[in-house]
Backbone and ligand atoms as CSV (ligand in chain L), in Angstrom:
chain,resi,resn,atom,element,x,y,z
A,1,UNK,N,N,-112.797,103.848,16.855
A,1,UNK,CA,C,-113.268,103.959,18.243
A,1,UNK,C,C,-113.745,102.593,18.725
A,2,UNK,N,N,-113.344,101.772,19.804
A,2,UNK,CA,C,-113.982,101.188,20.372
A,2,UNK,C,C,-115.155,100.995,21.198
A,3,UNK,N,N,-115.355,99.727,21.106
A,3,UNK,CA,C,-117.194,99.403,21.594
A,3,UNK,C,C,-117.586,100.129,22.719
A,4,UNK,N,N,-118.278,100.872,23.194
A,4,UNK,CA,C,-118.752,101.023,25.001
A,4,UNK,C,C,-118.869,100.245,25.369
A,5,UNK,N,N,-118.571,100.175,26.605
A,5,UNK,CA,C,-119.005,99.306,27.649
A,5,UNK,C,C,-119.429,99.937,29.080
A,6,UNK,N,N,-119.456,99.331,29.475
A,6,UNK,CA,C,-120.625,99.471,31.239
A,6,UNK,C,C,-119.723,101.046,31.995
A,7,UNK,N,N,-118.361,100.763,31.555
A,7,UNK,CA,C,-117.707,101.971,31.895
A,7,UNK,C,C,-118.186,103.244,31.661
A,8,UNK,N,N,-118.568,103.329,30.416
A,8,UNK,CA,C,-119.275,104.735,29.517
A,8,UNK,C,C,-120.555,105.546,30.361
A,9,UNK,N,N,-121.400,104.479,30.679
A,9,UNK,CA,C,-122.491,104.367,31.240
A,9,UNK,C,C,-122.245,104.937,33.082
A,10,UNK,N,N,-121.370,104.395,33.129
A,10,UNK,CA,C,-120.520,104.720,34.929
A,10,UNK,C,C,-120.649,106.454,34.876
A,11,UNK,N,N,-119.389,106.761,33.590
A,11,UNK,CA,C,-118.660,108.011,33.316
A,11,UNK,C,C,-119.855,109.257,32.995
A,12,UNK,N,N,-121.151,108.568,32.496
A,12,UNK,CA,C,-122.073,109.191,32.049
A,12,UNK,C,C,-123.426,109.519,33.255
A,13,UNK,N,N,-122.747,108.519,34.434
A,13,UNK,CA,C,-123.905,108.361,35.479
A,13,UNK,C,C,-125.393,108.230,34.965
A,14,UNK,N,N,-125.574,107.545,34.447
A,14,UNK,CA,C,-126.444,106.872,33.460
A,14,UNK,C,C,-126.953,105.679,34.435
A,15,UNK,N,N,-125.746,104.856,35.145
A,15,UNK,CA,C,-125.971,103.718,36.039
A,15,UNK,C,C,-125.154,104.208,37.259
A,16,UNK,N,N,-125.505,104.052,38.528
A,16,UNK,CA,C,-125.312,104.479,39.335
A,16,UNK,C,C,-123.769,103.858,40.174
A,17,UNK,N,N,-123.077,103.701,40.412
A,17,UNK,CA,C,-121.603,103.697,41.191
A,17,UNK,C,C,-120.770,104.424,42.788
A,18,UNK,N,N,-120.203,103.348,43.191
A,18,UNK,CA,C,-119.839,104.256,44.340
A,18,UNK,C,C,-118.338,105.216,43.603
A,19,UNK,N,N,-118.747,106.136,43.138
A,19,UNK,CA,C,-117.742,107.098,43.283
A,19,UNK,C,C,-116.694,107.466,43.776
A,20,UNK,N,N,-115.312,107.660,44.168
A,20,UNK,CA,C,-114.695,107.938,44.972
A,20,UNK,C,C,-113.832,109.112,44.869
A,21,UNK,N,N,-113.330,109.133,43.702
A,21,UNK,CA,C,-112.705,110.459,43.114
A,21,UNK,C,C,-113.281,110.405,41.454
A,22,UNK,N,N,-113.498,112.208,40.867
A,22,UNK,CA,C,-113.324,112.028,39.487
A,22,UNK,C,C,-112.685,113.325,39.546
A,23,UNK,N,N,-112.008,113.865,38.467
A,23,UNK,CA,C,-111.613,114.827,38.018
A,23,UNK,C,C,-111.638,115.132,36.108
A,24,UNK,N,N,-111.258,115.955,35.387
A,24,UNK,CA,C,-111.739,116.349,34.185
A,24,UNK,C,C,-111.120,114.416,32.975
A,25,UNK,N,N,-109.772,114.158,33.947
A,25,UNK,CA,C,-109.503,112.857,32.944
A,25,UNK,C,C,-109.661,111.818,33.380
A,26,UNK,N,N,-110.372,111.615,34.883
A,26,UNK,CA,C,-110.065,110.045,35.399
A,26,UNK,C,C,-111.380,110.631,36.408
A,27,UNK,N,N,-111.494,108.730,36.666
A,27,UNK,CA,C,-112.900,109.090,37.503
A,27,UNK,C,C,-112.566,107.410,38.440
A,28,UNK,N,N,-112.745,107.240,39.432
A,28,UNK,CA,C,-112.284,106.263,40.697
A,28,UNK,C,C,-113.615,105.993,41.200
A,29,UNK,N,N,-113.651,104.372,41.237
A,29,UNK,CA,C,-115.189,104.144,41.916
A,29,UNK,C,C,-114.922,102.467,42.678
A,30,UNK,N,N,-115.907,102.206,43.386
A,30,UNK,CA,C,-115.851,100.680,44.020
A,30,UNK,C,C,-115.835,99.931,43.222
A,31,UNK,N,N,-115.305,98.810,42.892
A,31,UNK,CA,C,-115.367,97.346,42.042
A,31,UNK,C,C,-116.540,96.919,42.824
A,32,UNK,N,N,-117.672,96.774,41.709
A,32,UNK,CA,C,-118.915,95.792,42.161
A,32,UNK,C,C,-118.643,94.491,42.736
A,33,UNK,N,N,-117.306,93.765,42.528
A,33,UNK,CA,C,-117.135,92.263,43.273
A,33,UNK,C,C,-115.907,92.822,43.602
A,34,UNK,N,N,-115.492,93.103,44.482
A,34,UNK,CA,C,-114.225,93.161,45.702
A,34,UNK,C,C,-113.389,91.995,45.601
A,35,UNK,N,N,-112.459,91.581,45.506
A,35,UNK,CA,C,-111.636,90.984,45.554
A,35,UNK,C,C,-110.264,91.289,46.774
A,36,UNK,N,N,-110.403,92.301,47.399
A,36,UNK,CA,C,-109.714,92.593,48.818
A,36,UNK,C,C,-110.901,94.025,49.330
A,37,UNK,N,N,-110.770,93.842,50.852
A,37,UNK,CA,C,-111.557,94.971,51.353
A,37,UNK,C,C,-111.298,96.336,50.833
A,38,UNK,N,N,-110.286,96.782,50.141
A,38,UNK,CA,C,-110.189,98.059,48.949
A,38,UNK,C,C,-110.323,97.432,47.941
A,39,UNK,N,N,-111.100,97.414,46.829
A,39,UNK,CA,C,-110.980,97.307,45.650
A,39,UNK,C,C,-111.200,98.299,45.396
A,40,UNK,N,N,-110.810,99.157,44.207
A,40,UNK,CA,C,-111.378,100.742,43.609
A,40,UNK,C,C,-110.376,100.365,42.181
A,41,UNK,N,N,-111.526,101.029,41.169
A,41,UNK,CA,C,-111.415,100.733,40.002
A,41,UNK,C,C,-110.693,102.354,39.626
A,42,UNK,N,N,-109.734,102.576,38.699
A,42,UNK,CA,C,-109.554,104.284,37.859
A,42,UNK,C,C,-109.361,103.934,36.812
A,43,UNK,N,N,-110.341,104.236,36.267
A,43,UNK,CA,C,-110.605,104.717,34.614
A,43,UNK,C,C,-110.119,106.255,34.029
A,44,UNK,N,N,-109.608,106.099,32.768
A,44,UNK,CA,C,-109.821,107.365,32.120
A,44,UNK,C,C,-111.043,107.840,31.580
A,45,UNK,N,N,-111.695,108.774,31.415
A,45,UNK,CA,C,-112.514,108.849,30.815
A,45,UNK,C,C,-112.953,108.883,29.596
A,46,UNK,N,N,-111.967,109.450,29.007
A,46,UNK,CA,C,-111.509,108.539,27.677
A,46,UNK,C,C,-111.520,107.210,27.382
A,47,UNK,N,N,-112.272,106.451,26.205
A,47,UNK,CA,C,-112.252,105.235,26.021
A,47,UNK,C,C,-110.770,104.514,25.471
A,48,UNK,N,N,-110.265,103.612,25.547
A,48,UNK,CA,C,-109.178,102.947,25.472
A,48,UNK,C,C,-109.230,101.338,25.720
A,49,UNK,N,N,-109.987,100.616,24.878
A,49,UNK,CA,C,-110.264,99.049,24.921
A,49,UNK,C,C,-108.771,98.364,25.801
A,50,UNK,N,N,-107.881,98.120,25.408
A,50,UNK,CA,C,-106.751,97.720,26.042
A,50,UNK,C,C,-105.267,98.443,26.071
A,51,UNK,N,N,-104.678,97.726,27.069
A,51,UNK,CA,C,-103.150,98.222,27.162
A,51,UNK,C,C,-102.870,98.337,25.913
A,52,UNK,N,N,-103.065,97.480,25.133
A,52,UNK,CA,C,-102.201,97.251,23.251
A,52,UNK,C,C,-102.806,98.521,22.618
A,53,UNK,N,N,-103.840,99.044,22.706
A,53,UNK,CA,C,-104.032,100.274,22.258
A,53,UNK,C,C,-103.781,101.704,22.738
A,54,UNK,N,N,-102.885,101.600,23.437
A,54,UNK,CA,C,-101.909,103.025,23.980
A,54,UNK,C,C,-101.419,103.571,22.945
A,55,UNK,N,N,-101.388,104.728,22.504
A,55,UNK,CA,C,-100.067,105.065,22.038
A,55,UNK,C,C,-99.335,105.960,22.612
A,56,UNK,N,N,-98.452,106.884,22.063
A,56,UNK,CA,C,-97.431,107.880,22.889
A,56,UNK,C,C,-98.130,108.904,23.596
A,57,UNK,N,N,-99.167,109.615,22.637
A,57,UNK,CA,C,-100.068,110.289,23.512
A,57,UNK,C,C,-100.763,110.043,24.639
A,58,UNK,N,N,-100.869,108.994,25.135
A,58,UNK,CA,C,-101.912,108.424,25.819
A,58,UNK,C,C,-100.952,108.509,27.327
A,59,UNK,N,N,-98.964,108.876,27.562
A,59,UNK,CA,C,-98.596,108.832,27.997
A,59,UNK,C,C,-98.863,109.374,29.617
A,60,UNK,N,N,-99.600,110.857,29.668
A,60,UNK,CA,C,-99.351,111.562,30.384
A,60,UNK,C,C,-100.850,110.498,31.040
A,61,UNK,N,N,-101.905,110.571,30.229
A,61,UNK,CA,C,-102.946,110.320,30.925
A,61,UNK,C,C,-102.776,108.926,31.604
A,62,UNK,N,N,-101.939,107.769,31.418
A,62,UNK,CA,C,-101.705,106.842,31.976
A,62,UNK,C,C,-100.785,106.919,33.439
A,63,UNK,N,N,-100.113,108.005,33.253
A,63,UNK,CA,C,-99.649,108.149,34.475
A,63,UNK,C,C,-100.329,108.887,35.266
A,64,UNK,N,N,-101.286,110.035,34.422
A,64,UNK,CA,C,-102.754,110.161,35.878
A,64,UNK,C,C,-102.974,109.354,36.510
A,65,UNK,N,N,-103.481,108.122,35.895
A,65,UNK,CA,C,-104.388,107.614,36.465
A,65,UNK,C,C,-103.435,106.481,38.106
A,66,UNK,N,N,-102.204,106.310,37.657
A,66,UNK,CA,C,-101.354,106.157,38.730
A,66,UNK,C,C,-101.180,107.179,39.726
A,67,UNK,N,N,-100.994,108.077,39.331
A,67,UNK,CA,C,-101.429,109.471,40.356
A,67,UNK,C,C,-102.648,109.028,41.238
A,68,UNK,N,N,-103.116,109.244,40.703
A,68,UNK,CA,C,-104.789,109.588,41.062
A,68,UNK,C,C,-104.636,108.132,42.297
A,69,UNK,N,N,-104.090,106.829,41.432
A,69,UNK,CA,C,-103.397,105.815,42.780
A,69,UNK,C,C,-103.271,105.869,43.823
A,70,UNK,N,N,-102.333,106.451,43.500
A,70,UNK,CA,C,-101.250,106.798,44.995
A,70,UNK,C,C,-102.059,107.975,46.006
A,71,UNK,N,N,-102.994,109.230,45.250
A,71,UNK,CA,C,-103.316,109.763,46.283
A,71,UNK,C,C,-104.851,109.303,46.979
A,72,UNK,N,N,-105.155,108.352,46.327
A,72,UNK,CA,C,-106.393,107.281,47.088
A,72,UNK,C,C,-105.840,106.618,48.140
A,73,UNK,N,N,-104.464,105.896,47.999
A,73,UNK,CA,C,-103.956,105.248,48.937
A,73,UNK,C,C,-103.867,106.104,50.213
A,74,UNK,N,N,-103.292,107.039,49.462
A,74,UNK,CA,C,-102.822,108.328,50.921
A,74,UNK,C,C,-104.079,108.482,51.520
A,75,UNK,N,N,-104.616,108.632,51.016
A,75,UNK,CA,C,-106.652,109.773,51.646
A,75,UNK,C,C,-107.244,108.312,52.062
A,76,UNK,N,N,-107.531,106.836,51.727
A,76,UNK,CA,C,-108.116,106.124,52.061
A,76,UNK,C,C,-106.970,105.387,53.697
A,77,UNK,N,N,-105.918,105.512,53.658
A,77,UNK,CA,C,-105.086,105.354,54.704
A,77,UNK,C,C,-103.863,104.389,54.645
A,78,UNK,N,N,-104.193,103.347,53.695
A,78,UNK,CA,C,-103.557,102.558,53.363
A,78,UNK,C,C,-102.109,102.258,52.565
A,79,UNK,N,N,-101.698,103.734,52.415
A,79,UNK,CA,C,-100.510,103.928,51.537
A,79,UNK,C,C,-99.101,103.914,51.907
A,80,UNK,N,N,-98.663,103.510,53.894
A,80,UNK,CA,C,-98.028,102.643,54.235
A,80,UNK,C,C,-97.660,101.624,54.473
A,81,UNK,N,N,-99.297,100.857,54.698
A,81,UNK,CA,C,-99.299,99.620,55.044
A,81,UNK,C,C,-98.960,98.879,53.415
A,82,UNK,N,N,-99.276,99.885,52.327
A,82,UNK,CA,C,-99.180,98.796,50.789
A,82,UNK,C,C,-100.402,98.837,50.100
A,83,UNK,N,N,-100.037,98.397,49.337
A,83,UNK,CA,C,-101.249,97.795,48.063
A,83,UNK,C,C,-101.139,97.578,46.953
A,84,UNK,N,N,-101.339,97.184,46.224
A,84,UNK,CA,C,-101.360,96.375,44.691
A,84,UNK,C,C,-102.258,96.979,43.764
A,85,UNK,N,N,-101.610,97.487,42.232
A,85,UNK,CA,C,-102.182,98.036,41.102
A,85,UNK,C,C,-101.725,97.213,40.414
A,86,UNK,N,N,-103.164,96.773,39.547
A,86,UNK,CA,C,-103.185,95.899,38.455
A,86,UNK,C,C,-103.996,96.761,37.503
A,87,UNK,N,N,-103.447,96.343,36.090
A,87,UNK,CA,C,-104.360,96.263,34.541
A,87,UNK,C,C,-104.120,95.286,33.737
A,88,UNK,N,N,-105.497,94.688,34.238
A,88,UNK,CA,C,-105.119,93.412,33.012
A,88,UNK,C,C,-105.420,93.393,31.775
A,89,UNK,N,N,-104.847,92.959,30.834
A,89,UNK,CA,C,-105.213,93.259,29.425
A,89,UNK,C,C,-105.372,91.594,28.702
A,90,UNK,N,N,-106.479,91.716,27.674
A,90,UNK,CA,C,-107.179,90.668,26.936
A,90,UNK,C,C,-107.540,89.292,27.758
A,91,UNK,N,N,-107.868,88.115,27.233
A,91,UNK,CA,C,-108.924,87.450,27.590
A,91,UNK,C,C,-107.306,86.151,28.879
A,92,UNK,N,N,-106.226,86.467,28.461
A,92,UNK,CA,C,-105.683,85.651,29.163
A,92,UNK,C,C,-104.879,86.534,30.455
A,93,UNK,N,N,-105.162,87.699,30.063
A,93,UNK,CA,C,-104.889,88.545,31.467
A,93,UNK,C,C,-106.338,88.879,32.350
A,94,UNK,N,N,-107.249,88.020,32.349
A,94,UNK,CA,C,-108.421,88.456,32.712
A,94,UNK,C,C,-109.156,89.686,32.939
A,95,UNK,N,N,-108.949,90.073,31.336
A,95,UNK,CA,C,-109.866,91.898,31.263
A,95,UNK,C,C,-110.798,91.242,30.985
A,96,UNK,N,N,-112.288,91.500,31.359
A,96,UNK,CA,C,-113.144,91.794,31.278
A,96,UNK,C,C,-114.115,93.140,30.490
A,97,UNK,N,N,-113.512,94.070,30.790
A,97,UNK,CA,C,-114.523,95.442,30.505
A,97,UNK,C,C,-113.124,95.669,29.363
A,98,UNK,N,N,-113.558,96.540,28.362
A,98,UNK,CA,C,-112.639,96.546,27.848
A,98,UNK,C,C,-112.516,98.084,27.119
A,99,UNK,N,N,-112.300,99.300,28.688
A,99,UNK,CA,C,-112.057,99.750,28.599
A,99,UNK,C,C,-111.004,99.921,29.680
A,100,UNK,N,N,-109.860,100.717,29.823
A,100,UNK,CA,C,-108.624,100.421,29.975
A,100,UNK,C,C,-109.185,100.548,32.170
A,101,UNK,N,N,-108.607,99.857,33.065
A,101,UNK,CA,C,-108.780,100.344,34.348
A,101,UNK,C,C,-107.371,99.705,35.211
A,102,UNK,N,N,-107.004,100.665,36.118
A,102,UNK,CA,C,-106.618,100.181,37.221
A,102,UNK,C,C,-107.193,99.734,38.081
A,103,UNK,N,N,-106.616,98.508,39.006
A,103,UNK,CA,C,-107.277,97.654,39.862
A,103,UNK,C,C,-106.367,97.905,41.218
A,104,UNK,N,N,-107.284,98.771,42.244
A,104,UNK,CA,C,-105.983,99.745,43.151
A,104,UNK,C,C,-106.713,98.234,44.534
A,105,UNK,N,N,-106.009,97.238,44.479
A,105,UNK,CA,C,-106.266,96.237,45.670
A,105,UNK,C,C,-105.075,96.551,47.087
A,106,UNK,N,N,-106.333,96.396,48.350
A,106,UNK,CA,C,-105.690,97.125,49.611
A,106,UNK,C,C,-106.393,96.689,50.616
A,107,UNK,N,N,-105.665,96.404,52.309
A,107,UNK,CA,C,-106.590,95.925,52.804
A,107,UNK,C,C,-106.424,94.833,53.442
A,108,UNK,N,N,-105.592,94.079,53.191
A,108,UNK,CA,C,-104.911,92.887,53.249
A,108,UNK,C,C,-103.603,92.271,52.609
A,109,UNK,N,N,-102.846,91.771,53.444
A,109,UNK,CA,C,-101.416,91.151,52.738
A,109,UNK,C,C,-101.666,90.464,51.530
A,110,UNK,N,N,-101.117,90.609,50.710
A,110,UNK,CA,C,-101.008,89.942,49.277
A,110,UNK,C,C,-99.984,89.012,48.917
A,111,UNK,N,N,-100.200,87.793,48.680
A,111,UNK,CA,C,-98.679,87.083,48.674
A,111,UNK,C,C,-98.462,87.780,46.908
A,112,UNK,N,N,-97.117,86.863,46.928
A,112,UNK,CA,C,-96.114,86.621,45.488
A,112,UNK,C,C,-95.967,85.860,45.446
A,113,UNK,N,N,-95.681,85.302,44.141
A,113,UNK,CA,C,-96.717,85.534,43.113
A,113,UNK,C,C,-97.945,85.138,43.189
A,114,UNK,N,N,-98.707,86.093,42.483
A,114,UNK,CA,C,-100.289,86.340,42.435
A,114,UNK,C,C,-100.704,85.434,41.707
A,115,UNK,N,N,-100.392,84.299,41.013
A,115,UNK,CA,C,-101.472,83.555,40.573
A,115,UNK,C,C,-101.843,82.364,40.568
A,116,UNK,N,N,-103.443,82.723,40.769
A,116,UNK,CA,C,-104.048,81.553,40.984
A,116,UNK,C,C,-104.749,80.466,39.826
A,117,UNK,N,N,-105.059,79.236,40.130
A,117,UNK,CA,C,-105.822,78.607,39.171
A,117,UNK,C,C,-104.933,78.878,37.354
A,118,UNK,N,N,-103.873,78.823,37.149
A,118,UNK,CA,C,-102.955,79.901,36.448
A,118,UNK,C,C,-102.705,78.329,35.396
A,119,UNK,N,N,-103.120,78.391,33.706
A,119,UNK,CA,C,-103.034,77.141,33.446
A,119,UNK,C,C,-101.889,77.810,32.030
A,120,UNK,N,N,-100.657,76.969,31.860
A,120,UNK,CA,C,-99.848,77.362,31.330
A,120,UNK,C,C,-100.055,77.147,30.163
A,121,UNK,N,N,-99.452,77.953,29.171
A,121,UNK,CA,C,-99.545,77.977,27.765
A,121,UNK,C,C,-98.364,77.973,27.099
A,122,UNK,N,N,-98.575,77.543,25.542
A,122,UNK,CA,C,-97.609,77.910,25.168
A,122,UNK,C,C,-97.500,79.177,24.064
A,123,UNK,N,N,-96.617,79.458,24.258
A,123,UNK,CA,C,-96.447,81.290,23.215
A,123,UNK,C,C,-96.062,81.366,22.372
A,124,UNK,N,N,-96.469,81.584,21.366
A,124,UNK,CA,C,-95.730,81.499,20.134
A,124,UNK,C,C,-95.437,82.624,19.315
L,1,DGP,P1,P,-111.256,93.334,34.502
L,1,DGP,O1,O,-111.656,91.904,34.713
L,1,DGP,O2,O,-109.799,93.613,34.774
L,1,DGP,O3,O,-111.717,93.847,33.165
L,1,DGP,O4,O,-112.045,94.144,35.632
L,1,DGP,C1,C,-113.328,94.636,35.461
L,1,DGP,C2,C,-113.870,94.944,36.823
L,1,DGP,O5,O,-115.001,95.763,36.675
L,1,DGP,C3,C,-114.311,93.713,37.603
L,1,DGP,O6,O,-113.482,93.567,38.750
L,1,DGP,C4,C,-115.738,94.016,38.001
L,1,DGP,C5,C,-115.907,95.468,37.696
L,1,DGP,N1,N,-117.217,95.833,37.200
L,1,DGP,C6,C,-117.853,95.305,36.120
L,1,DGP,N2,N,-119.040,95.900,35.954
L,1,DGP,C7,C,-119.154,96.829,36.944
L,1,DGP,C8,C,-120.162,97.768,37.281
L,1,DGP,O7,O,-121.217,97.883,36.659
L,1,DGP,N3,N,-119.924,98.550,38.373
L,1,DGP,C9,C,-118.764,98.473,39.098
L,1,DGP,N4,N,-118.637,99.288,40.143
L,1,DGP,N5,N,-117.779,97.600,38.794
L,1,DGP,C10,C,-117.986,96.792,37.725
């Protein structure tokens, strides 16, 4: 099992959050630093440190939480005009919390490609 983090505490309302949707596997709330006028975070409630720790089971609930996406977009209004889902995974995809989240950004045009300040590596 992986570490808790601040997520657990969210899921547990332990620390307080703007909420937006939860249901029995996923729970949708405001990103404390916004990065477009929608930011909204969906977590499973289930812990899951990163993408690399999926496995096959984990299938259906990963596509909840894309669900759960798309009908925020619809209900918040924004699901013609567009928007951008991100999960970033480990320290060079800039995860932070490291339990698994979508990053449902909306609100504003988004160019391509997305990155900024972006310092190249090499892969080995
Ligand atoms: P990432 O860097 O992809 O792991 O994104 C983590 C996001 O979580 C980041 O955009 C800020 C957000 N965040 C961190 N702590 C809290 C918190 O206590 N409350 C809320 N609402 N968001 C948080």
């Amino acid at each position: 099992m992986s570490t808790a983090t601040i997520f657990d505490k969210i899921i547990a309302k332990e620390i307080p959050a703007e909420i937006v949707y939860e249901d029995e596997l996923s729970l949708a709330f405001k990103d404390i630093n916004p990065q477009a006028p929608v930011h909204l975070l969906i977590i499973p409630k289930q812990r899951i440190a990163t993408i690399n720790d999926l496995e096959e089971h984990d299938r259906e609930l990963v596509g909840h939480l894309y669900i759960v996406a798309a009908r925020l977009a619809q209900q918040f209004g924004f699901a013609e005009d567009g928007y951008r889902v991100v999960m970033n995974c480990n320290e060079d995809g800039g995860q932070s919390v490291y339990h698994i989240h979508l990053h449902l950004l909306a609100g504003l045009t988004m160019g391509w490609p997305p990155f900024a300040n972006n310092r190249p590596k090499q892969l080995g």
